[in-house]
C-alpha positions in Angstrom: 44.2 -8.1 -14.4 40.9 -8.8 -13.0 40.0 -6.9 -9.3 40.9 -9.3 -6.3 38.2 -7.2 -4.5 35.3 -7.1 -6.8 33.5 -9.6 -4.6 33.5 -7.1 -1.6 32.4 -4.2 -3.9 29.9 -6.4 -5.1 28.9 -7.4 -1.8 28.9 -3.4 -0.6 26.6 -2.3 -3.9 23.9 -5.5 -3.0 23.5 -4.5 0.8 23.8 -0.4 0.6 20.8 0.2 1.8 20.9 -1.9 5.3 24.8 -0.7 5.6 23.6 2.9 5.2 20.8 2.6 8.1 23.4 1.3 10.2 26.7 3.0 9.4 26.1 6.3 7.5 29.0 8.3 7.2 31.4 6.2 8.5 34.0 4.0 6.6 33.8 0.3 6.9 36.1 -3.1 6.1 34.8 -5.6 4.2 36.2 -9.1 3.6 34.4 -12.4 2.3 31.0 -10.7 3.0 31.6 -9.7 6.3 32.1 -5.8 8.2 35.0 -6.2 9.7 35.1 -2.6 11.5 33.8 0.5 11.1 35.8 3.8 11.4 35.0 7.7 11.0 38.1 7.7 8.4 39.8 5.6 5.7 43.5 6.0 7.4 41.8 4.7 10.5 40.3 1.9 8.5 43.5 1.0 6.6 45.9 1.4 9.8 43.6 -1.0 12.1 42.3 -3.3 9.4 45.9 -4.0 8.4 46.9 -5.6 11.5 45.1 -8.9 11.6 44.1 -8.5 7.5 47.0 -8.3 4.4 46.5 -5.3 2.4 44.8 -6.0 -0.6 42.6 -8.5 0.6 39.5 -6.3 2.5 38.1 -3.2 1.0 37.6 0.1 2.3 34.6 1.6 1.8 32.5 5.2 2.8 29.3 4.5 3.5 26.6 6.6 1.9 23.6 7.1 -0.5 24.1 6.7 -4.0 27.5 6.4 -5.9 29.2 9.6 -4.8 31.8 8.0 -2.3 32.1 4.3 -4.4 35.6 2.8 -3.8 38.7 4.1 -6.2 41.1 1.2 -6.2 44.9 2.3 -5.7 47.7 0.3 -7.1 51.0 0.9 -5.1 54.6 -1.1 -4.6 54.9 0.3 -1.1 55.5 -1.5 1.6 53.6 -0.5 5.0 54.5 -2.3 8.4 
């Protein structure tokens, strides 16, 4: 099964460096290239993302230098609402 959110990581690893200058530290949305929001926590990002955006379709990402805090992708049945 391929990653539906490869293109988001993708698009995270080729603009690092400009997302770092702006949002170090924080943890931002992405969907079809875009920021949608940025948060100081991933439970933030989840919880507000997910009310205009279905889960699994935007990524959440930690912004930071290097590869330390690259995304872990999480496969789950639950159902949030």
């Amino acid at each position: 099964m391929s990653n539906p959110l490869q293109r988001e990581f993708e698009f995270y690893i080729s603009h690092q460096d400009e997302l770092v200058e702006k949002y170090d530290g924080k943890v931002i949305a992405i969907k079809d290239g875009n920021v949608l929001g940025v948060y100081d926590d991933e439970l933030t990002a989840v919880t507000e993302t997910k009310k205009s955006h279905e889960l699994g379709t935007f990524l959440v990402q930690k912004v930071s230098k290097g590869n330390a805090d690259y995304s872990q992708t999480f496969h789950s049945r639950a159902v949030f609402s």
